[in-house]
C-alpha positions as CSV (number, residue, x, y, z in Angstrom):
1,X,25.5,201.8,84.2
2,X,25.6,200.0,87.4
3,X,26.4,201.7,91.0
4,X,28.2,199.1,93.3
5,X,28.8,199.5,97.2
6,X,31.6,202.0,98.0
7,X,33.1,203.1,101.8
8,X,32.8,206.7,102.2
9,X,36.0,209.0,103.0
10,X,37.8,212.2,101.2
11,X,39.1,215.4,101.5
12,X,36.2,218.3,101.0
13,X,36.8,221.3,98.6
14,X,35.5,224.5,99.2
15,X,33.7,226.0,96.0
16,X,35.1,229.8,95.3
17,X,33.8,232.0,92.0
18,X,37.1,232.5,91.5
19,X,38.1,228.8,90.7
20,X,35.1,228.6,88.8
21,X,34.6,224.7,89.6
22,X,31.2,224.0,89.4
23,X,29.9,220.9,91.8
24,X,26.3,218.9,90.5
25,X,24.9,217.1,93.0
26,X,22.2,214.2,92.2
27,X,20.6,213.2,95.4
28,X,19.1,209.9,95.6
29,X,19.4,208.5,92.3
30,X,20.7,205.0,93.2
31,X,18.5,202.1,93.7
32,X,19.7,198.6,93.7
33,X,23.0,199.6,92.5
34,X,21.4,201.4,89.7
35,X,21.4,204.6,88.7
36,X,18.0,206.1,87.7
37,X,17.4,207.7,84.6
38,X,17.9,211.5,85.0
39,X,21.3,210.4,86.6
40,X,22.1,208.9,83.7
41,X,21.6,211.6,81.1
42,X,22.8,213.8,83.4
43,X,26.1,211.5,83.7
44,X,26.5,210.8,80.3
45,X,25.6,214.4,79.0
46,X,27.9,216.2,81.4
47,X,31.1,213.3,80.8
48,X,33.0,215.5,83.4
49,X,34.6,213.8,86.3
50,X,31.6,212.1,88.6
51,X,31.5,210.2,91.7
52,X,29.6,208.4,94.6
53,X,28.3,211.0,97.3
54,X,29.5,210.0,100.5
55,X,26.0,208.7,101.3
56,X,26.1,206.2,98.6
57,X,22.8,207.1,97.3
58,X,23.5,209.7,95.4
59,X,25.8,211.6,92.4
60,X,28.3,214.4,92.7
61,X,29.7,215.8,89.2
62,X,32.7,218.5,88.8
63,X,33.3,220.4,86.1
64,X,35.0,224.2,85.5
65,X,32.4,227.3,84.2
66,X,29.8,229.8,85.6
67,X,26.5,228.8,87.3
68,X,23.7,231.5,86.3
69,X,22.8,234.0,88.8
70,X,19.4,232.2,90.1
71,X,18.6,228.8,90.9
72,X,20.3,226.4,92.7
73,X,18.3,223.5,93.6
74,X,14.9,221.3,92.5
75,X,14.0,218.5,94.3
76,X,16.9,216.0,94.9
77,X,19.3,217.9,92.3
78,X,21.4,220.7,93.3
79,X,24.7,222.7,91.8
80,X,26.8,225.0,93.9
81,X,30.3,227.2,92.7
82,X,30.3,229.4,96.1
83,X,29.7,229.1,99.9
84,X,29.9,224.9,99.5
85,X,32.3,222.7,101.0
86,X,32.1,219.5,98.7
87,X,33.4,216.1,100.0
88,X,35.5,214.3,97.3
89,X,35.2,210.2,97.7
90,X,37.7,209.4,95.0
91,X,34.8,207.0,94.5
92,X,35.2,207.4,91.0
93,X,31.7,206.3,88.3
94,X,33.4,203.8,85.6
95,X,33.7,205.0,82.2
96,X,33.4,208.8,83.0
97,X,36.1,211.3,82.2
98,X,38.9,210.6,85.4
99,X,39.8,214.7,85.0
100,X,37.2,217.7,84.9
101,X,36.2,219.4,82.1
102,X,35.6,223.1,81.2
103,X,31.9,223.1,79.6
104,X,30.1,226.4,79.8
105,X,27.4,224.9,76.9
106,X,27.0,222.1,79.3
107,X,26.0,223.9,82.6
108,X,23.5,226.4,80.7
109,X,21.8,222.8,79.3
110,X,21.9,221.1,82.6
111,X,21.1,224.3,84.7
112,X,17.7,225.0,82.1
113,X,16.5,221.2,81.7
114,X,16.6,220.6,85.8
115,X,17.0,223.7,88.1
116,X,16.0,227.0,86.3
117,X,12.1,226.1,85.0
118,X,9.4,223.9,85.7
119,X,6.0,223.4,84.3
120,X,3.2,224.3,86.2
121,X,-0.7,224.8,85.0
122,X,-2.6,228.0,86.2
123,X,-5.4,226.5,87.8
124,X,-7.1,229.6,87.3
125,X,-7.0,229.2,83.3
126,X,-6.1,226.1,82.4
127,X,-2.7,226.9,80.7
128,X,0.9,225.6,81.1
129,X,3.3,228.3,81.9
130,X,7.0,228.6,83.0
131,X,7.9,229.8,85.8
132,X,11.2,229.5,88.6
133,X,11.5,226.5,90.5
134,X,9.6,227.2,93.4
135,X,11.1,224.4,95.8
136,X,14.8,225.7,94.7
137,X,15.7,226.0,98.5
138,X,12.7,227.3,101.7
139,X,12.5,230.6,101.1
140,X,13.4,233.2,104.2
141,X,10.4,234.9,103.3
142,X,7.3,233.9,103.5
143,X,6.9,231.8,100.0
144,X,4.5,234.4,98.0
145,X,3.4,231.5,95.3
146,X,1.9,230.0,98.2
147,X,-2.0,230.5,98.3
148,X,-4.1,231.2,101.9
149,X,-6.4,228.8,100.1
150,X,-3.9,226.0,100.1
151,X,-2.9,226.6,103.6
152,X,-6.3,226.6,105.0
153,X,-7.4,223.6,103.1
154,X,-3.8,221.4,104.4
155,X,-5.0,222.9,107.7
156,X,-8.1,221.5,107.9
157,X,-7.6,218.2,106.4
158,X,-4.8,217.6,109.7
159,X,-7.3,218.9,112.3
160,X,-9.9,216.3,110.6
161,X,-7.1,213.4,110.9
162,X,-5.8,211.4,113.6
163,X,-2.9,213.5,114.2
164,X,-5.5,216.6,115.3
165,X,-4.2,217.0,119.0
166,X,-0.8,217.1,118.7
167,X,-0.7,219.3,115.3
168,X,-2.9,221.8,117.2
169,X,-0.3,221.6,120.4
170,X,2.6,222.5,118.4
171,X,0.5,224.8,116.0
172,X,-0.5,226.7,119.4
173,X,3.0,227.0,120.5
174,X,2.8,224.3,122.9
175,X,6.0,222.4,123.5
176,X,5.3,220.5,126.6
177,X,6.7,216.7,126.3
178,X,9.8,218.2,123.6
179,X,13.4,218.7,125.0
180,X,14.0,222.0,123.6
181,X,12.0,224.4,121.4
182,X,14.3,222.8,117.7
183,X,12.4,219.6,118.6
184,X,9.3,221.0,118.9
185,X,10.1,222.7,115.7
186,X,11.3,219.8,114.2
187,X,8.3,217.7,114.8
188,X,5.5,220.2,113.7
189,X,7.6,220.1,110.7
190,X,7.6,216.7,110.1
191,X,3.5,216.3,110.7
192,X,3.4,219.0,107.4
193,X,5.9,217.4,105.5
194,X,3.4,213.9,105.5
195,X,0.6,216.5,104.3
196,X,2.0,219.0,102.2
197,X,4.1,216.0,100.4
198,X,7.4,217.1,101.3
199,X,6.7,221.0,99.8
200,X,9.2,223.4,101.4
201,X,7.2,226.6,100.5
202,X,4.1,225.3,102.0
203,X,5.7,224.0,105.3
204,X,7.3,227.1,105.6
205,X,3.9,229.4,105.0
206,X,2.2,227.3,107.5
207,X,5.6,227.1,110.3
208,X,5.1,231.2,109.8
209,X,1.7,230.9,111.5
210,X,2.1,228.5,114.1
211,X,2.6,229.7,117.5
212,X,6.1,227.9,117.2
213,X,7.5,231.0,114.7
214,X,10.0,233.2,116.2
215,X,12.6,235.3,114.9
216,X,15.2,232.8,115.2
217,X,13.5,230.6,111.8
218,X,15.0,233.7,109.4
219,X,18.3,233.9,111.0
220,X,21.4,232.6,109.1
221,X,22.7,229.7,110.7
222,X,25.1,227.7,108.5
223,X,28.1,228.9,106.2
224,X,25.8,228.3,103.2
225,X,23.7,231.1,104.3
226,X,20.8,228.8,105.0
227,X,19.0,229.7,107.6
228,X,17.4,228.0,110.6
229,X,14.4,227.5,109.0
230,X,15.7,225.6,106.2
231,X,17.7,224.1,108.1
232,X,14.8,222.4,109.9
233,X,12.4,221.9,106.8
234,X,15.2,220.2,104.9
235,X,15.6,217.8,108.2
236,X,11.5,217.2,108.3
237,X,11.5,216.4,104.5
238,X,14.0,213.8,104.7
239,X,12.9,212.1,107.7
240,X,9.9,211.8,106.2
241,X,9.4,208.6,104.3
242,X,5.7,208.7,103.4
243,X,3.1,212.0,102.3
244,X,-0.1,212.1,102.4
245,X,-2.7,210.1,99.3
246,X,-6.1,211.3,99.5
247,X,-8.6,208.2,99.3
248,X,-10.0,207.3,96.0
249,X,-13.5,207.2,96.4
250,X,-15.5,204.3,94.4
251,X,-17.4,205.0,91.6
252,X,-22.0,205.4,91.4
253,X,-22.1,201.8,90.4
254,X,-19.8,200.1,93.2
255,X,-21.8,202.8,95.7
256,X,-25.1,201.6,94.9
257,X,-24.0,197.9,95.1
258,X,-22.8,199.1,98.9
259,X,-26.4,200.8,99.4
260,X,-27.9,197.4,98.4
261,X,-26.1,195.3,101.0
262,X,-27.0,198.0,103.8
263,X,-24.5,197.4,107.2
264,X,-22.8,194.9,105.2
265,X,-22.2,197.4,101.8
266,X,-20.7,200.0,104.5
267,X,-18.5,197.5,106.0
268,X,-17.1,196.6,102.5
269,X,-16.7,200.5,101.3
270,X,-14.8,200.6,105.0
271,X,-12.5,198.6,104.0
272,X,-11.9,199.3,100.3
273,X,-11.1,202.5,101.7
274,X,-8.8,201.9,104.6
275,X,-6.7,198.5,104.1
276,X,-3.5,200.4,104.4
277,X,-4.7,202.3,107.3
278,X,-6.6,200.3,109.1
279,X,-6.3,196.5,110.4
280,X,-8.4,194.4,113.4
281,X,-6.2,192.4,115.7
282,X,-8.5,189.7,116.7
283,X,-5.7,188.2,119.5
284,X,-5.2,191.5,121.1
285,X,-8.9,192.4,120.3
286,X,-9.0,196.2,119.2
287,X,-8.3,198.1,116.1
288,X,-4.7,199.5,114.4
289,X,-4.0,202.4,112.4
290,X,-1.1,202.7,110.2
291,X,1.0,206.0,111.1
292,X,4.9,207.3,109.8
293,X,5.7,203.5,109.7
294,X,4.6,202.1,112.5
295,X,1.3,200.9,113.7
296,X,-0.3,202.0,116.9
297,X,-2.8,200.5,118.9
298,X,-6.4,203.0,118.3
299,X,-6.7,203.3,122.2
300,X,-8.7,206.7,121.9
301,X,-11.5,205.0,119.9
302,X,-10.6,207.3,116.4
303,X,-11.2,204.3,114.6
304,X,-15.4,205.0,115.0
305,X,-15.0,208.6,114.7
306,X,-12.9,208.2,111.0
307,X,-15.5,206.0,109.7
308,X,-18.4,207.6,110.4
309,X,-16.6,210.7,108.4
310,X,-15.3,209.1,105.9
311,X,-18.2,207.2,104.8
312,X,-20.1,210.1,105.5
313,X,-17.9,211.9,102.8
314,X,-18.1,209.0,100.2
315,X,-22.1,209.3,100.2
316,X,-22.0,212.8,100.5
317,X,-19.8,213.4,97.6
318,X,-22.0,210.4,95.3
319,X,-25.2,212.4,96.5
320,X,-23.7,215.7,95.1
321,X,-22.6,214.1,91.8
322,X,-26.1,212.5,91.3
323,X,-27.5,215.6,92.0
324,X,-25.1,217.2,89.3
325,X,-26.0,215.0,86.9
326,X,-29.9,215.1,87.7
327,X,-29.5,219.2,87.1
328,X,-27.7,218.5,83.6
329,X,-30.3,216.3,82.5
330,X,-33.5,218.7,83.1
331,X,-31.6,221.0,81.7
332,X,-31.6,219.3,78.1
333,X,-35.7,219.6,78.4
334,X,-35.8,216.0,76.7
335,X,-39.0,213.8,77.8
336,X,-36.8,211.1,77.1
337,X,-34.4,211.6,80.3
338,X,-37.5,211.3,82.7
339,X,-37.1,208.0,83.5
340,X,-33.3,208.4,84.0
341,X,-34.0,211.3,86.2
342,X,-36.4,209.8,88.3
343,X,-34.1,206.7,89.1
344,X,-31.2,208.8,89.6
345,X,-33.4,210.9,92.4
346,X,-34.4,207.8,93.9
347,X,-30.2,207.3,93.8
348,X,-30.0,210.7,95.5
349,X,-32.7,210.2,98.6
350,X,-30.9,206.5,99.4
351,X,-27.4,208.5,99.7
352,X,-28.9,211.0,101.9
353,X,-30.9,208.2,104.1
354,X,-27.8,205.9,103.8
355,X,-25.8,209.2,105.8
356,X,-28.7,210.2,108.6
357,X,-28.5,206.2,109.1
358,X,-24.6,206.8,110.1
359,X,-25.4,209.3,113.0
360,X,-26.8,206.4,114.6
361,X,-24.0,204.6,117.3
362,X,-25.4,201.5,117.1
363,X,-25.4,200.9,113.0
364,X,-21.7,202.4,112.7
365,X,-20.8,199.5,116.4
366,X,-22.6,196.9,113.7
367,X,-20.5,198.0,110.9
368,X,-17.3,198.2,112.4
369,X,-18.0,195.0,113.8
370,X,-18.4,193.0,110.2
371,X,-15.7,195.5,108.9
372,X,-13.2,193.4,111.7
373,X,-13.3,190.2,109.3
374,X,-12.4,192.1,106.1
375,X,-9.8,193.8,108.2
376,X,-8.2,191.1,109.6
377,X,-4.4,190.4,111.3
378,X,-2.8,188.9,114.4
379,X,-0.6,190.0,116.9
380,X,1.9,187.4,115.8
381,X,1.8,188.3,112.6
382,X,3.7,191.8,113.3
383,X,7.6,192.3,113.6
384,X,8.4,188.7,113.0
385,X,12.0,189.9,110.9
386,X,14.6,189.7,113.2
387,X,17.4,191.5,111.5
388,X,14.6,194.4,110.6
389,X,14.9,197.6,112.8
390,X,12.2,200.2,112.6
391,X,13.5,203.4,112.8
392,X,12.2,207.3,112.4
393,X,12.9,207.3,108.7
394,X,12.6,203.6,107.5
395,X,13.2,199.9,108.1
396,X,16.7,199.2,108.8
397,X,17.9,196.1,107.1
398,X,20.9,194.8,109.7
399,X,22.1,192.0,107.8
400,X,22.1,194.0,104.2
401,X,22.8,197.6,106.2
402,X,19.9,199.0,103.4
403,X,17.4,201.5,104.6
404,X,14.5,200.3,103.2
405,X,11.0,202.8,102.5
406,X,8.4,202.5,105.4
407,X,5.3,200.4,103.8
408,X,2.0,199.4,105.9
409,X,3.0,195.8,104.2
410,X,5.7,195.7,106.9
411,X,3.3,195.2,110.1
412,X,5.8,196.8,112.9
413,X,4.1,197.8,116.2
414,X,7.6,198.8,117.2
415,X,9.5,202.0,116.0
416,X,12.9,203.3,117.3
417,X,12.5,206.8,117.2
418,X,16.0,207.7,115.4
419,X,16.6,207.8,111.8
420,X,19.2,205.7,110.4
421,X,22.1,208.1,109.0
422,X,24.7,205.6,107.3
423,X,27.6,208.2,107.7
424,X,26.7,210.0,110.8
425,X,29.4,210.3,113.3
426,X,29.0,209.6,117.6
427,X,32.5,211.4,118.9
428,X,30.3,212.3,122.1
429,X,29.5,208.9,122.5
430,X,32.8,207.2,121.8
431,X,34.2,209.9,124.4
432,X,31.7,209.1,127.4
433,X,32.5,204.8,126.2
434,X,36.1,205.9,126.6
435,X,35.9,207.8,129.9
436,X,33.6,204.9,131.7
437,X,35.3,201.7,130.7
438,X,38.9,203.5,131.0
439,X,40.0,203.6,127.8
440,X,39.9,199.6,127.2
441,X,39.2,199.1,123.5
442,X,38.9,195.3,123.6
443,X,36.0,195.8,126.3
444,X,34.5,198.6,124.4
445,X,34.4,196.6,121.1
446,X,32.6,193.9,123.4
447,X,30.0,196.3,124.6
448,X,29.2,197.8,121.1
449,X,28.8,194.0,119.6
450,X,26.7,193.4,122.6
451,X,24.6,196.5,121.8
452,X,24.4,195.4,118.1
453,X,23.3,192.0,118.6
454,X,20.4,193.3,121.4
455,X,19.3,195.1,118.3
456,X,18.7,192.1,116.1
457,X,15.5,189.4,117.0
458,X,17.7,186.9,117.7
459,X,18.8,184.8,120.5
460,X,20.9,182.0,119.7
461,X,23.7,183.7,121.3
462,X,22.3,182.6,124.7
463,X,24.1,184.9,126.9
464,X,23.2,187.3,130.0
465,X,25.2,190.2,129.9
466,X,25.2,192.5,133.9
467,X,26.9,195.5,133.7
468,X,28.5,195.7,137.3
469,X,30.2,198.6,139.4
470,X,30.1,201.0,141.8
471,X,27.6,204.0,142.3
472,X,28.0,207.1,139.9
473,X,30.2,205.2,136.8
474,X,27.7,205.9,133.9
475,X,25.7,202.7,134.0
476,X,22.4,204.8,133.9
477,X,23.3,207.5,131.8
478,X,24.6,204.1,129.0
479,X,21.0,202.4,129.5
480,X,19.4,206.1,129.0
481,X,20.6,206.5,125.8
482,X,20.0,203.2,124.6
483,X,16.4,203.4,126.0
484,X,16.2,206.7,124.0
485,X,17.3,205.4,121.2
486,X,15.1,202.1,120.6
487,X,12.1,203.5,121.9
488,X,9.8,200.9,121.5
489,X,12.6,198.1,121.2
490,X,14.0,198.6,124.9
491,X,12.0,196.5,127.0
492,X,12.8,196.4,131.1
493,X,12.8,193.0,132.9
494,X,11.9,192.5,136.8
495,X,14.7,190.2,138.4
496,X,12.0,188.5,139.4
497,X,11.1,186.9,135.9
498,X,14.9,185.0,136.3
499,X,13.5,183.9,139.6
500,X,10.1,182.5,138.8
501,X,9.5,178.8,138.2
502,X,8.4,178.9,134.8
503,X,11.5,180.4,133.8
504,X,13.9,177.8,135.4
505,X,11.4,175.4,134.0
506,X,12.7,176.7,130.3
507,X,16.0,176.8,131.3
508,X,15.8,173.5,132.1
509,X,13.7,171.5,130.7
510,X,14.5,167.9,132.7
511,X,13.5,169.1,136.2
């Protein structure tokens, strides 16, 4: 089955027990016009009435029965019969049923298979066992599957990253720079969705400890009976378009081939290690790290500081498995292994002399140095796609209006800091447009494709746009917003620049 492009508008339904209609909803299961393959059983098994979502990314199936007691949501799938008010597109799924069925047998399948149990292994014991879904919605509770181990470990591996200070700000309470206390809540949220890969229980245990917690995060907010801090966590999780990969560390035989080449061998494991992280910009003439889609300019000098570590770790960890495997083999008592031990203790010491060699400033200087040509770019490589926009939660395709997934691939140094919402709604802003250009339409639709074109790259439309008028009619409050909401994109211009020589001298070319 094939999902084509559909326009999103309906009446909504509100679920009641009482009706007994039963709403599924797939989240996300549409890429390229194609429907994944859980959508697709879940389509076909179902053959009740289905539709597009109103986002067009996703699923929504009706169909008449009883939901168990427990369980409403995994991951991107959900299914509601109370306390839901359910948009109907009419966007109706080709060669599914046009009327909804009644299917109790149906709803106890699809409710067991994808919301009520998932497998999990006790790490304790090795074993596979069932258990509730865990991430069925944040719980108002502290999550009790959550372990202090797990929180402690996420915990330290932010504080060792490059996003230390500004976790430990908002961890601390600290909401200095943040427009209201829901931002600051918002964007702690967002730094522990990256590391605990989008888990609701473990943002949740870690929000709870934060100086940011207050008694507002339990309270009900919504109709649904969700709570604030849901609420928020669900808002993190989907602005966040990456999580967290721990490095792969090379294996004993590409380390030692790294000890052998000494500064040079570092360099190398340097960059096998960071290439999507990491990049030298030899025009601008300092190093880039790759953050939430955008990278930054390492103007606080991180770059040394994550290299010695993380080599430091690499070694580290190589030395402790040699030493492992030296214990295991005097432990077998064979004459046979000496020679095998004794070359695996020379292994050992070189590891442990490679890492007191790293505490040294100028070795690590030398080896970031040679790193710089395996880590290569140029400023005019990056944002060189015109009708590309890079925004909060991906890169905004103008000309195919696709959000497409962040990627290090991309090279932006720019980031607007919005997220792209395909059916969100501005009635604020369409009022204020109204009450400053007096309710003229035809110039308002000129100052939103005005707007819209500023956003591409482009600039064959050769045209300077003033905004003129008196003192006090909204021209500063109209830049402000825009300036808020491209972030990096909104550039100001001296009237000086239209003065200047060089810039007539463009203009025109013949003088």
């Amino acid at each position: 089955m094939k999902g084509g492009r559909f326009h999103t508008n309906g009446i909504s339904v509100v679920l009641h027990p009482e009706s007994e209609l039963v709403g599924l909803d797939l989240d996300h299961c549409i890429s390229d016009g194609t429907f994944t393959e859980e959508a697709t059983e879940i389509i076909n098994r179902v053959n009740s009435y289905s539709e597009i979502s109103p986002s067009g990314k996703g699923v929504r199936i009706f169909l008449y029965g009883k939901l168990p007691e427990k369980g409403r949501r995994r991951g991107s799938i959900e299914c509601y019969d109370e306390g839901r008010h359910l948009t109907v597109t009419g966007n109706h799924i080709p060669d599914t049923p046009k009327a909804i069925n009644r299917d109790q047998g149906v709803i106890d399948w699809f409710h067991q298979k994808f919301i009520a149990t998932v497998k999990v292994e006790d790490s304790s014991q090795g074993e596979v066992q069932e258990t509730t879904d865990k991430n069925e919605m944040v719980p108002a509770e502290p999550a009790s599957d959550v372990s202090k181990l797990q929180v402690n470990e996420i915990i330290q591996q932010i504080r060792s990253s490059r996003q230390k200070e500004k976790f430990e700000r908002l961890f601390d309470g600290d909401i200095q720079g943040y427009a209201s206390a829901s931002e600051a809540d918002l964007a702690l949220c967002s730094i522990l969705s990256f590391w605990t890969k989008k888990n609701p229980g473990l943002i949740d245990s870690i929000f709870r400890q934060s100086g940011l917690y207050r008694p507002k995060w339990d309270e009900k907010h919504y109709s649904d009976g969700r709570t604030y801090g849901q609420e928020t966590i669900n808002r993190a999780t989907e602005l966040c378009s990456e999580v967290y990969t721990p490095l792969v560390a090379p294996d004993i035989k590409e380390i030692q081939d790294f000890l052998y080449k000494q500064e040079r061998g570092d360099a190398e494991l340097l960059a096998s290690l960071f290439h999507q992280d990491f990049l030298y910009d030899h025009i601008a003439q300092c190093w880039l790290w790759y953050e939430n889609g955008v990278w930054n300019q390492d103007q606080e000098k991180q770059t040394l500081r994550i290299a010695v570590e993380e080599l430091t770790r690499v070694y580290l960890d190589a030395s402790s498995k040699t030493d492992w495997e030296i214990t295991r083999l005097m432990g077998e008592k064979d004459d046979a292994n000496q020679e095998k031990i004794a070359q695996l203790e020379a292994l050992r010491d070189r590891l442990r002399t490679r890492v007191n060699k790293l505490n040294n400033r100028n070795r690590i200087s030398n080896v970031l140095k040679m790193a710089e040509s395996w880590l290569h770019t140029s400023t005019w490589k990056f944002d060189r796609e015109p009708l590309k926009l890079n925004l909060a939660n991906g890169l905004y395709d103008l000309e195919s209006n696709k959000l497409l997934e962040h990627s290090y691939q991309h090279l932006c140094l720019k980031q607007g800091p919005v997220a792209f919402d395909k059916d969100a709604a501005a009635p604020y802003w369409d009022e204020f447009l109204n009450t400053i250009f007096g309710g003229d339409q035809e110039l308002i639709r000129f100052v939103k494709q005005a707007v819209g074109f500023s956003l591409s790259g482009l600039c064959d439309l050769q045209a300077l746009i003033f905004c003129y008028g008196s003192g006090a009619n909204g021209k500063s409050t109209f830049f402000g917003v825009l300036r808020e909401m491209l972030g990096d994109y909104y550039q100001g211009i001296q009237v000086e620049t239209f003065l200047s020589k060089a810039f007539n001298h463009l203009q025109n070319p013949m003088n």
